[in-house]
C-alpha positions in Angstrom: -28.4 52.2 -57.4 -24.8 53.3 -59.0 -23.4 50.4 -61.3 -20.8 48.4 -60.0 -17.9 46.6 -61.7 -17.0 43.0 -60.4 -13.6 42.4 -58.8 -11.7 39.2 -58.4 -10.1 40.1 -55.4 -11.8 40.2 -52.1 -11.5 43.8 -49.9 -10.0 41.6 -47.4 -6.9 41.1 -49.4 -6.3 44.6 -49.8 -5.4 45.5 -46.1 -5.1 49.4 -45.2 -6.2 50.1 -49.1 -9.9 48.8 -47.7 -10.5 51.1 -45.3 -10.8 53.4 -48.4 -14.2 51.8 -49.1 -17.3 53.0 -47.7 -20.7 51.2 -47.5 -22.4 54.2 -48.5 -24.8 53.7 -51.4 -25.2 57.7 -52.3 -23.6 59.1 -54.9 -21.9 62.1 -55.3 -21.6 65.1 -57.4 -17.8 66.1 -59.3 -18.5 70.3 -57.0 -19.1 68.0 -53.6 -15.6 66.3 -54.2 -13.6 69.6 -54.2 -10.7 70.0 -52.3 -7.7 72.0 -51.7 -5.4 70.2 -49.0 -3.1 67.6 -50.2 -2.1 64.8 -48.3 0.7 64.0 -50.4 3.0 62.3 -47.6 0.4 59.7 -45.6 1.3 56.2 -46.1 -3.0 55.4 -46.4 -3.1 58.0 -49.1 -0.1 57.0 -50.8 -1.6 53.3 -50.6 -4.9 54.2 -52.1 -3.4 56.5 -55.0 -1.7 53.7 -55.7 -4.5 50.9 -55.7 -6.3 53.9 -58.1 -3.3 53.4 -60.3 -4.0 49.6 -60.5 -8.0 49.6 -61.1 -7.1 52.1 -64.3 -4.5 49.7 -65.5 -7.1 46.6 -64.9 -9.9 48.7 -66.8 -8.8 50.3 -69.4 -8.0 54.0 -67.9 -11.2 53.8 -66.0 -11.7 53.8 -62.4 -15.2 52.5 -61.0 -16.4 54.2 -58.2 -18.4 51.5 -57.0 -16.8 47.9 -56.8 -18.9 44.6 -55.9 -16.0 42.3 -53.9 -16.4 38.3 -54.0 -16.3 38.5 -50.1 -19.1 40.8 -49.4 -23.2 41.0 -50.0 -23.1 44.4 -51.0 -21.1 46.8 -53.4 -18.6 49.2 -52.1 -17.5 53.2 -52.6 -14.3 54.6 -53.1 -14.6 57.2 -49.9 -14.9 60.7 -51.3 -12.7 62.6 -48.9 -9.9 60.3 -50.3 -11.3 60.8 -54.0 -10.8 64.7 -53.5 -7.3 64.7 -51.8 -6.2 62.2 -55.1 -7.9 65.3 -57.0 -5.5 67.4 -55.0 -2.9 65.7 -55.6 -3.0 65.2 -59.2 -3.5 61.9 -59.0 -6.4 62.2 -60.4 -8.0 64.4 -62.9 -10.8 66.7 -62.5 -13.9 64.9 -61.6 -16.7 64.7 -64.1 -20.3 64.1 -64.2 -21.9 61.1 -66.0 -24.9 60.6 -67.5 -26.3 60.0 -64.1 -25.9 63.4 -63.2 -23.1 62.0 -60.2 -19.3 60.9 -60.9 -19.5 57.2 -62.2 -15.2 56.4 -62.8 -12.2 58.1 -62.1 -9.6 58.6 -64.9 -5.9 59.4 -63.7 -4.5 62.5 -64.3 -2.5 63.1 -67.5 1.2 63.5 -66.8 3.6 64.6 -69.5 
């Protein structure tokens, strides 16, 4: 099982931004994440990129994949289709391995 990093705030408080989370245990590899459509202007995209944008500010630049929420059993994934359209975007920079051999946390990308 992936690690997970403890939040405070319960998926239930996050709204739309929730449905971004998937029960799914698997992990997944940086080559299954590749895509090339952007979906720059939906309002649950836009949401999410922007909840990415807050887990890096409340972890140092690092975005867990996995997140254990006080109001469920179980640990959550960040869905992978909306992983690889923030990838597309530029959101966020090009997935990476970890020592796992499957992505492990997100960084943002670097904007000058």
């Amino acid at each position: 099982m992936p690690v997970s990093v403890e939040t405070t705030f319960p998926l239930s408080s996050l709204g739309e931004v929730g449905r971004t989370f998937v029960r799914r245990q698997e992990p997944f590899k940086a080559h299954e994440v590749l895509r090339s459509d952007r979906k720059v202007g939906t309002e649950p995209q836009r949401a999410f990129e922007q909840f990415l944008r807050r887990l890096a500010d409340d972890n140092d630049g690092a975005i867990p994949v996995y997140l254990k929420f006080p109001d469920l059993p179980h640990p959550m994934r960040l869905d992978q289709g909306r992983v690889g359209h923030a990838v597309a975007n530029v959101v966020l920079a090009p997935l990476v391995n970890g020592s796992s051999g499957f992505v492990e946390v997100l960084r943002l990308a670097q904007t000058d």
